[in-house]
BAFI-3210 file (N, C-alpha, C; in Angstrom, 3 decimals, decimal comma, padded with zeros to 6 digits):
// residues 225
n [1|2|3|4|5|6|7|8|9|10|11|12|13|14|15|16|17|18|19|20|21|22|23|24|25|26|27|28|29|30|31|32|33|34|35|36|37|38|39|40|41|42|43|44|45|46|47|48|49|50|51|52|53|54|55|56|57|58|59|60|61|62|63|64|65|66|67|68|69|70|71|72|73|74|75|76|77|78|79|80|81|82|83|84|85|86|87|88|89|90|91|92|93|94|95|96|97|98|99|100|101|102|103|104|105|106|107|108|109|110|111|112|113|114|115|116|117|118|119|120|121|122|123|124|125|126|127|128|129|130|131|132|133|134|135|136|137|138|139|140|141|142|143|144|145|146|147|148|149|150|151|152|153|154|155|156|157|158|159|160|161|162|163|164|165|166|167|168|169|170|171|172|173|174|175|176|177|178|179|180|181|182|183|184|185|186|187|188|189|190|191|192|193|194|195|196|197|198|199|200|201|202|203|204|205|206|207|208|209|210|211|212|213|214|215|216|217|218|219|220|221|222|223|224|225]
n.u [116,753|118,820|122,474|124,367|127,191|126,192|123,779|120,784|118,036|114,825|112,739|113,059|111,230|108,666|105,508|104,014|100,692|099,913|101,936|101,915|102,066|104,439|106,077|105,391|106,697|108,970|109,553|109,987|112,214|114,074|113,626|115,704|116,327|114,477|113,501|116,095|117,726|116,640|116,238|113,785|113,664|111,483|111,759|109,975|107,451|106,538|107,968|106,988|104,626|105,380|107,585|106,338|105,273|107,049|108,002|106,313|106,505|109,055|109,005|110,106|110,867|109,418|110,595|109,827|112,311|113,620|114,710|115,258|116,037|118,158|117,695|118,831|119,625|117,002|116,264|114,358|113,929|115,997|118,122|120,786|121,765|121,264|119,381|119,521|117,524|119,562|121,400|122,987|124,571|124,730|126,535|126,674|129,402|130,425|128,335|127,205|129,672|129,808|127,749|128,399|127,699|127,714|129,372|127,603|125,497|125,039|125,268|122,891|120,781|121,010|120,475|117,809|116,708|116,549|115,843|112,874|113,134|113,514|110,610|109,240|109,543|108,822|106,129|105,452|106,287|106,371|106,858|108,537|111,756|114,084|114,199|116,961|120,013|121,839|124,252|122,598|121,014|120,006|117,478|116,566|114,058|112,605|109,775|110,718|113,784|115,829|117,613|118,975|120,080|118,810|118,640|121,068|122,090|120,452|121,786|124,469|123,789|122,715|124,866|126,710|125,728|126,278|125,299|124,948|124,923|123,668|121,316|119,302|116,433|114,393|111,402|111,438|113,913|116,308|119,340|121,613|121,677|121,127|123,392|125,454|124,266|125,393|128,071|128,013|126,374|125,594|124,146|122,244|118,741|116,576|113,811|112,829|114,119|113,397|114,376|113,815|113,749|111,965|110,165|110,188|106,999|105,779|106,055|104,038|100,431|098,898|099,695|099,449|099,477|101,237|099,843|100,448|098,920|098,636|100,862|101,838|099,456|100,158|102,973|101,811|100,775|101,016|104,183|104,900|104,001]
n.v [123,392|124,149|125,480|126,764|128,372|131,356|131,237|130,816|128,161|126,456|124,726|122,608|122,638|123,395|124,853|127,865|129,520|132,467|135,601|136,802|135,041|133,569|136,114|136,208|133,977|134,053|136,481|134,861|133,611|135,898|137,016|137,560|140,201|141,648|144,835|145,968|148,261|148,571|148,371|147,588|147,189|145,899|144,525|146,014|144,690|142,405|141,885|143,635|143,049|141,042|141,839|143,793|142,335|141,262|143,613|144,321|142,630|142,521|145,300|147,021|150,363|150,596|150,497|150,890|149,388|149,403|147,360|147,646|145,622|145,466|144,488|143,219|144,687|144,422|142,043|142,179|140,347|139,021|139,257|141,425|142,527|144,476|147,134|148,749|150,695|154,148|153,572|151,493|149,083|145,976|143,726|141,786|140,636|138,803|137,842|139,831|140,499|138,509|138,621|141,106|143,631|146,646|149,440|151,903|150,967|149,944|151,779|153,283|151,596|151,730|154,619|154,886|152,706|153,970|156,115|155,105|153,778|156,231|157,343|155,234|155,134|157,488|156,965|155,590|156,236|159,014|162,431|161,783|161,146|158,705|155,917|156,623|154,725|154,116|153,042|151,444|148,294|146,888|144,761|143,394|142,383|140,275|138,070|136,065|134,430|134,138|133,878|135,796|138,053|140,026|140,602|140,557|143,455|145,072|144,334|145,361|148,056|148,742|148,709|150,576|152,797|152,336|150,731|149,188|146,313|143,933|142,344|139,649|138,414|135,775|134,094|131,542|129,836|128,761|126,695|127,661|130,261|131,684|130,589|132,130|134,620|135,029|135,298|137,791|138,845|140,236|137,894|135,220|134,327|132,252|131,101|128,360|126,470|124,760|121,360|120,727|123,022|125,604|128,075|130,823|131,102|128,611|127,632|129,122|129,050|131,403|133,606|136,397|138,792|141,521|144,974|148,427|149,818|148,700|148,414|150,817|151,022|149,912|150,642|152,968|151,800|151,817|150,201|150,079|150,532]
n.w [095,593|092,677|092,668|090,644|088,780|089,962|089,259|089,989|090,284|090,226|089,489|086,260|084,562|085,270|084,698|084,373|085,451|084,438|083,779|086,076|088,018|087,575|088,631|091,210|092,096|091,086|093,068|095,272|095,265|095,152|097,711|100,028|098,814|100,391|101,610|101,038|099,713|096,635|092,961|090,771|087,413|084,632|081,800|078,929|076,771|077,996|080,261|082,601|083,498|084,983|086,725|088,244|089,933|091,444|092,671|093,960|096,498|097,254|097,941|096,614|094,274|091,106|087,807|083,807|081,382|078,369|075,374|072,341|069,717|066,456|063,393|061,183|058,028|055,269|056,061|058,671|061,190|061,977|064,049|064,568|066,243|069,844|071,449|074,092|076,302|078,164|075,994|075,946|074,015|072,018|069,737|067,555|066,296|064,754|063,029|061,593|060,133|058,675|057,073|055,276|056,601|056,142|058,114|058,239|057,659|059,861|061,786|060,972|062,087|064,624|065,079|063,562|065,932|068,628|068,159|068,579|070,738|072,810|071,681|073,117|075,655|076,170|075,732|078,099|080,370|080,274|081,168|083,270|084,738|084,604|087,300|089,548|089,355|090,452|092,909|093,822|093,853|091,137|089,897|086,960|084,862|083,086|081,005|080,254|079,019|075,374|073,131|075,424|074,412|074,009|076,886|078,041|076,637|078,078|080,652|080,286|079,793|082,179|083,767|083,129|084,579|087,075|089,610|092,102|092,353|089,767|088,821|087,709|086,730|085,113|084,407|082,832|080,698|078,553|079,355|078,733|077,867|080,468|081,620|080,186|080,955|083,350|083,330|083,330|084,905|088,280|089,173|088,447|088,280|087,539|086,971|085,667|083,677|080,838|079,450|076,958|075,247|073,149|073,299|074,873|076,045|076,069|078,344|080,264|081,064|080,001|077,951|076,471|074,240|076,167|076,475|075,359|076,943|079,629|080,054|081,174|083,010|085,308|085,488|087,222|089,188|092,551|093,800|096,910|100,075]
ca.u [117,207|120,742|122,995|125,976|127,960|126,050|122,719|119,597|116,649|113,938|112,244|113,155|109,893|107,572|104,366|102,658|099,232|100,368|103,108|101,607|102,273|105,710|106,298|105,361|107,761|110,652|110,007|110,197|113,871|114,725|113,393|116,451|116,888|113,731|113,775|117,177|118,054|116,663|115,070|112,957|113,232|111,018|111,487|109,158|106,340|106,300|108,845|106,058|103,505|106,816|108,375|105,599|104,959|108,456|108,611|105,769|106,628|110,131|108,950|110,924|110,509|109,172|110,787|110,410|113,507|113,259|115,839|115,112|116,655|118,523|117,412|119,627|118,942|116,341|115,798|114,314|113,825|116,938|118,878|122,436|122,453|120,027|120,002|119,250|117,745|120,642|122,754|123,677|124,645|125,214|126,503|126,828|130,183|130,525|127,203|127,679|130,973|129,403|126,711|128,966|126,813|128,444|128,668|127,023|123,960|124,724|124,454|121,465|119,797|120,987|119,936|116,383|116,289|117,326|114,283|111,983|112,970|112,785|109,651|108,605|110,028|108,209|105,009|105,044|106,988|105,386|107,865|109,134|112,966|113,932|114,928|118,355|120,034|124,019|124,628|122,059|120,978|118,687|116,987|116,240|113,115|111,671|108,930|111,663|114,612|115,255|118,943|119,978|120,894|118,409|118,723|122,368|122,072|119,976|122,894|125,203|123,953|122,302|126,117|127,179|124,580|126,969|124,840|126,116|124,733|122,879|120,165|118,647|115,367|113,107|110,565|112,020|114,822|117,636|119,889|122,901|121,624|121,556|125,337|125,987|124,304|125,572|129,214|127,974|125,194|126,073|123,287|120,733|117,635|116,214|113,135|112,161|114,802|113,453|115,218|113,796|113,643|111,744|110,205|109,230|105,571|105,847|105,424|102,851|098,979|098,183|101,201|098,731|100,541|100,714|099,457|101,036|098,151|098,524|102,491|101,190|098,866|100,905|103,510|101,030|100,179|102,187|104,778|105,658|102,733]
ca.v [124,366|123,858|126,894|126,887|130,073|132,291|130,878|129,934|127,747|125,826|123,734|122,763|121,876|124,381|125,747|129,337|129,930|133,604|136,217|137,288|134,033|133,855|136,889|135,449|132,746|134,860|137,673|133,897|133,253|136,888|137,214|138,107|141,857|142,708|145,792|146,519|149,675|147,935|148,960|146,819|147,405|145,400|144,898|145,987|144,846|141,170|141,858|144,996|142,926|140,257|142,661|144,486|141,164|141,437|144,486|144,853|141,501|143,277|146,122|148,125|150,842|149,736|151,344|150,444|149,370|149,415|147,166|147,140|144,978|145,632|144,256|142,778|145,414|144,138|140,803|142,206|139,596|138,683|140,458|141,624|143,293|144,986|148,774|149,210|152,334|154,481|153,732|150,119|148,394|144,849|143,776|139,926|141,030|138,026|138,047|141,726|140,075|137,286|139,218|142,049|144,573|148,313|150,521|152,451|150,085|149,672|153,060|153,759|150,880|152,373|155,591|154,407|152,282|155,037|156,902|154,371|153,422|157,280|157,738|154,453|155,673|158,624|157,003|154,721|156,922|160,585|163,050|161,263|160,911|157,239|155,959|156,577|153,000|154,602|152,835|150,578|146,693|146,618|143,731|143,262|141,375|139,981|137,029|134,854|134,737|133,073|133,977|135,949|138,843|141,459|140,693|141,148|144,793|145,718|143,956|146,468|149,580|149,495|147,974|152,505|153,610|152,342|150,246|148,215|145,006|143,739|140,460|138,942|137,396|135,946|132,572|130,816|130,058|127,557|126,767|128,080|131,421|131,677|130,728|133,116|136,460|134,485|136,114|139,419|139,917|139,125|136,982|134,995|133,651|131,668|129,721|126,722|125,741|123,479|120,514|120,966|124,734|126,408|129,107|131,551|130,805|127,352|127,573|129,641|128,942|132,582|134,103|137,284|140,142|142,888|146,047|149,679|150,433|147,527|149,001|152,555|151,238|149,018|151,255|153,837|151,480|151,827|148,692|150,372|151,451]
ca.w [094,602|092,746|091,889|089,358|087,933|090,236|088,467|090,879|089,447|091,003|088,383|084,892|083,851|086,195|084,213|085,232|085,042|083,809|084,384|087,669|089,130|087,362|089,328|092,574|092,232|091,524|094,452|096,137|094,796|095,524|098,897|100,747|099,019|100,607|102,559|101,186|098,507|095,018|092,311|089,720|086,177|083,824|080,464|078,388|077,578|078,644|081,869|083,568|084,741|086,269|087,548|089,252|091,379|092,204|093,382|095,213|097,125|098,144|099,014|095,869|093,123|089,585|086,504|082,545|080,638|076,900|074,586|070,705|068,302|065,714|062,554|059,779|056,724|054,010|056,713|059,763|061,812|062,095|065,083|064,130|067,719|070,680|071,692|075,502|077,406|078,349|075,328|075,628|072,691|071,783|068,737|066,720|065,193|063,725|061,903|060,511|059,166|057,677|055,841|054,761|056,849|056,427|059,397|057,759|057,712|061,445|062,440|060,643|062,509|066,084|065,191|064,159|066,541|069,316|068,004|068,644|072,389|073,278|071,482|073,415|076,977|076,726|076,113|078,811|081,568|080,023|081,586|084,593|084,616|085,071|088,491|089,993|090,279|091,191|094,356|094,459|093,479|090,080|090,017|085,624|085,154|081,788|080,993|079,884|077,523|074,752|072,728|075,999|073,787|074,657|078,383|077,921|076,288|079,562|081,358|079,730|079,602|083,716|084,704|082,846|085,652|088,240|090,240|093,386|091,830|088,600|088,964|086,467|087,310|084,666|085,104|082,015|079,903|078,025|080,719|078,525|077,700|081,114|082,198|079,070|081,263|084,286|083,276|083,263|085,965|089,535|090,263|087,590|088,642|086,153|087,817|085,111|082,255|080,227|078,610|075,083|074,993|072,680|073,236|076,389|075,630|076,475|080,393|080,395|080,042|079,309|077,744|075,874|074,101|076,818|075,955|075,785|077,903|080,622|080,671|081,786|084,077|086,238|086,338|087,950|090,436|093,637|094,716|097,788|100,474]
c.u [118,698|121,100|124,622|126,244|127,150|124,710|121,190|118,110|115,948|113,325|112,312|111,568|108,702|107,018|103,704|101,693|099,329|101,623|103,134|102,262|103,903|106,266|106,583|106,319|108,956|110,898|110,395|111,757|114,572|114,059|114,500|117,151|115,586|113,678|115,477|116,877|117,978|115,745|115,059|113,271|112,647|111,241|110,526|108,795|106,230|106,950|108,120|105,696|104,235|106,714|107,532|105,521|106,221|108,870|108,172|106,142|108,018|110,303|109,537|109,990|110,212|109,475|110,541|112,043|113,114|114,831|115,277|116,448|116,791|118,849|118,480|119,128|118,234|115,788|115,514|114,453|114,797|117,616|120,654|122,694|121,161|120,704|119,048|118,629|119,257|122,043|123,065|123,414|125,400|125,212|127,170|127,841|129,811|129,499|127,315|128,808|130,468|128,714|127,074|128,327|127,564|128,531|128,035|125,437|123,951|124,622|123,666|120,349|119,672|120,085|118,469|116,035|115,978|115,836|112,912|111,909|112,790|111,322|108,829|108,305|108,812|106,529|104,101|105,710|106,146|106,864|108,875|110,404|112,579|114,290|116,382|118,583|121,608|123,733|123,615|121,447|119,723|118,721|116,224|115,147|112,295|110,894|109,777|112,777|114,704|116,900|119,502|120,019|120,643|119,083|120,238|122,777|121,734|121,211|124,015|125,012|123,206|124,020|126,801|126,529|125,324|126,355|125,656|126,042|123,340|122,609|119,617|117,963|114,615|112,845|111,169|113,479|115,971|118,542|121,734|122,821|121,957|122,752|125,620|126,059|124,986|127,287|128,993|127,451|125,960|125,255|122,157|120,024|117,122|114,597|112,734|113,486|114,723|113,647|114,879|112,990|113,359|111,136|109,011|107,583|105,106|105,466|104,590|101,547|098,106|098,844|100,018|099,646|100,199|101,070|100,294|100,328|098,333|099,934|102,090|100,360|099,300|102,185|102,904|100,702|101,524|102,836|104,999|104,032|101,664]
c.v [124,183|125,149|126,532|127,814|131,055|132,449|130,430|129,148|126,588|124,527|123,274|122,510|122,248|124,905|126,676|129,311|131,529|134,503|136,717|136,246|133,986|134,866|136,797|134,395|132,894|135,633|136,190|133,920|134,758|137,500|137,630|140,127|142,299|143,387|146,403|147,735|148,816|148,062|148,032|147,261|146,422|145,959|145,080|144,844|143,647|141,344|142,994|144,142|141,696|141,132|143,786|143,668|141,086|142,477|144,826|143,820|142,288|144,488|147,436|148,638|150,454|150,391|149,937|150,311|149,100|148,860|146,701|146,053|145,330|145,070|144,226|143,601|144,198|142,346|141,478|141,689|138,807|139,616|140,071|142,520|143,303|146,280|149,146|150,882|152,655|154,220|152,639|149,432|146,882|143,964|142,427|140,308|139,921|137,575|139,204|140,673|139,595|137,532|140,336|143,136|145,880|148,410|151,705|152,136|150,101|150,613|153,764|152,801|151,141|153,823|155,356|154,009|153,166|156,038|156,601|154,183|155,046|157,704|156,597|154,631|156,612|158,253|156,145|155,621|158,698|161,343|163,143|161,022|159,644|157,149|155,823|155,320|153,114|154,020|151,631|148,808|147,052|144,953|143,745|141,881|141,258|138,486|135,801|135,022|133,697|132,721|134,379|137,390|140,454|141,292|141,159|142,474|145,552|145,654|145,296|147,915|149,744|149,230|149,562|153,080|153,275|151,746|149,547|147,071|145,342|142,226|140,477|138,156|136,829|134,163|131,581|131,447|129,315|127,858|127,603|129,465|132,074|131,650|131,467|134,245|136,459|135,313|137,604|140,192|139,442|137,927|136,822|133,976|133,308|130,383|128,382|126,815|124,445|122,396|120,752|121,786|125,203|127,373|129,860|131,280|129,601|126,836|128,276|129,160|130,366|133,586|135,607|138,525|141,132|143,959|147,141|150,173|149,561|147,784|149,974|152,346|150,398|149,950|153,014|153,046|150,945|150,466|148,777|150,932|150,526]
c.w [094,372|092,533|091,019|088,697|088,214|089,578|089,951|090,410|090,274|090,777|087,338|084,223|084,502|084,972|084,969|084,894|083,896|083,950|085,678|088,216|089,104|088,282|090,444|093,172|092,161|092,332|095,874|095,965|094,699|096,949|100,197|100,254|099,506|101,775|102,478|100,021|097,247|094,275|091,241|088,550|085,642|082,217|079,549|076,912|078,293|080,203|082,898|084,258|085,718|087,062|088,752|090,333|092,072|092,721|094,571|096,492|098,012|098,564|097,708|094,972|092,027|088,843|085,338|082,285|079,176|076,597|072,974|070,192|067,532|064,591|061,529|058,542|055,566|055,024|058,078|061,106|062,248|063,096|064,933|065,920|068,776|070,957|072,904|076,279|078,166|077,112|075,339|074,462|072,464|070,156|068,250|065,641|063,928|062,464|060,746|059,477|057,997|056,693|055,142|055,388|056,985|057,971|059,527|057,827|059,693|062,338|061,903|061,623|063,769|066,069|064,902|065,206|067,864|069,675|068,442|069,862|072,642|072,721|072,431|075,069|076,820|076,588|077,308|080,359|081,681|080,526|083,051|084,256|085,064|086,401|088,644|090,773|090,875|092,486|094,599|093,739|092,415|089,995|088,083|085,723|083,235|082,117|080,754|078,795|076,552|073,695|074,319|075,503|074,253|076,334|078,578|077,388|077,478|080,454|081,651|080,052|081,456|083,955|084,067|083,293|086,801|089,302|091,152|092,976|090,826|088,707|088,002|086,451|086,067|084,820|083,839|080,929|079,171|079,107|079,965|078,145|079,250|081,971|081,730|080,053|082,385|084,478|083,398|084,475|087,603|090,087|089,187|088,218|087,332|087,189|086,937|083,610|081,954|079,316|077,663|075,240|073,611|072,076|074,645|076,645|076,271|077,588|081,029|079,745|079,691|079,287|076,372|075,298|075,274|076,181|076,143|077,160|079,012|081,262|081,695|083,067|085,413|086,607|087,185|088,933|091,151|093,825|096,176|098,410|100,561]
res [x|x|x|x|x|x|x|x|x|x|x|x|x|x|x|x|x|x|x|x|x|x|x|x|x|x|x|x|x|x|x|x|x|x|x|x|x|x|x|x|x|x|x|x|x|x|x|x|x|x|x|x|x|x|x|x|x|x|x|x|x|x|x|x|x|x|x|x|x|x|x|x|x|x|x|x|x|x|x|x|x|x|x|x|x|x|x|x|x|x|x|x|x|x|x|x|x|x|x|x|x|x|x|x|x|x|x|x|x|x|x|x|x|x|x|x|x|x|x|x|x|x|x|x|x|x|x|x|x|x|x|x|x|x|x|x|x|x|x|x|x|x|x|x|x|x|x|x|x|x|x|x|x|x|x|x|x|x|x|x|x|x|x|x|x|x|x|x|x|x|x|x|x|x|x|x|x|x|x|x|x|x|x|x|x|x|x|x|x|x|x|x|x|x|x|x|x|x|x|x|x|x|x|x|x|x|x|x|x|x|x|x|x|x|x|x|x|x|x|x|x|x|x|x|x]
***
């Protein structure tokens, strides 16, 4: 295993069977916080059923994290930003610039968006407060990245929760998006970056949309116990 800028990766060119296994392979490459104070978040929906294998493997709590995108007006699909549970916001000045985007346009798209992760929180959590991460090591877990951008909004807004440390586990990814969160998080795991990157899908043989319902029921089932 090499490491560079606080980066750890295993394989460039490792295929999963699914995200379970993915999972398995990163509670491998985070095997020394277990049994310490750390709590899981997964990103939704692709980073739940990770992040469950990772938690239960160390022994920790499993929370959702929710980060929308923030849609270029009249071009959706285009991300002029991301908008994090808790308020984190990340924003592609230089795009806005480029396309003339108001701020006007850009806080209409937070505030939708805003609407959308609490209406999304609450249907995957119900009326559970999130977990308290002040003091202790979150461990951020998605299926793979792909700009960086979301994972970096999560980055953001757990690092205004005051945590003791912020990881950044997921099974794929371009090795430079990576160095990118590599400045921010204390510690990225990245297990397969591979040379001609493109797209999370790629290293998996059964990469399936997961469900709202498949969220809900994984995080009902215990990691701990």
């Amino acid at each position: 295993m090499s490491r560079w800028n606080g980066i750890a990766r295993r394989d460039a060119r490792r295929v999963f069977r699914d995200r379970r296994e993915a999972g398995a392979v990163l509670a491998e490459e985070l095997a020394s916080y277990r049994g310490r104070d750390v709590v899981v978040l997964g990103l939704a929906r692709g980073g739940v059923p990770v992040g469950w294998q990772v938690a239960h493997a160390l022994r920790a709590p499993l929370d959702v994290f929710l980060v929308r995108k923030l849609g270029v007006p009249q071009w959706e699909e285009l991300a002029m930003g991301a908008l994090a549970s808790g308020g984190g916001v990340v924003l592609n000045d230089d795009l806005i610039r480029s396309l003339g985007i108001t701020d006007d346009a850009v806080s209409r798209a937070i505030a939708r968006e805003t609407e959308e992760l609490h209406r999304r929180e609450h249907a995957y959590r119900g009326d559970r407060p999130p977990l308290d991460v002040a003091g202790r090591t979150v461990i951020l877990v998605d299926d793979g990245i792909a700009t960086g951008a979301s994972m970096l909004a999560a980055v953001r807004a757990v690092r205004a929760l005051n945590p003791a440390r912020v990881v950044v586990a997921v099974p794929v990814g371009p090795a430079s998006a990576c160095q990118e969160l590599a400045r921010e998080a204390d510690e990225v795991v990245c297990a397969s970056t591979p040379p001609k990157f493109e797209a999370v899908g790629q290293v998996f043989e059964d990469f399936h949309q997961v469900s709202d319902d498949e969220v809900r029921q994984l995080l009902a089932t215990p990691t701990v116990g």
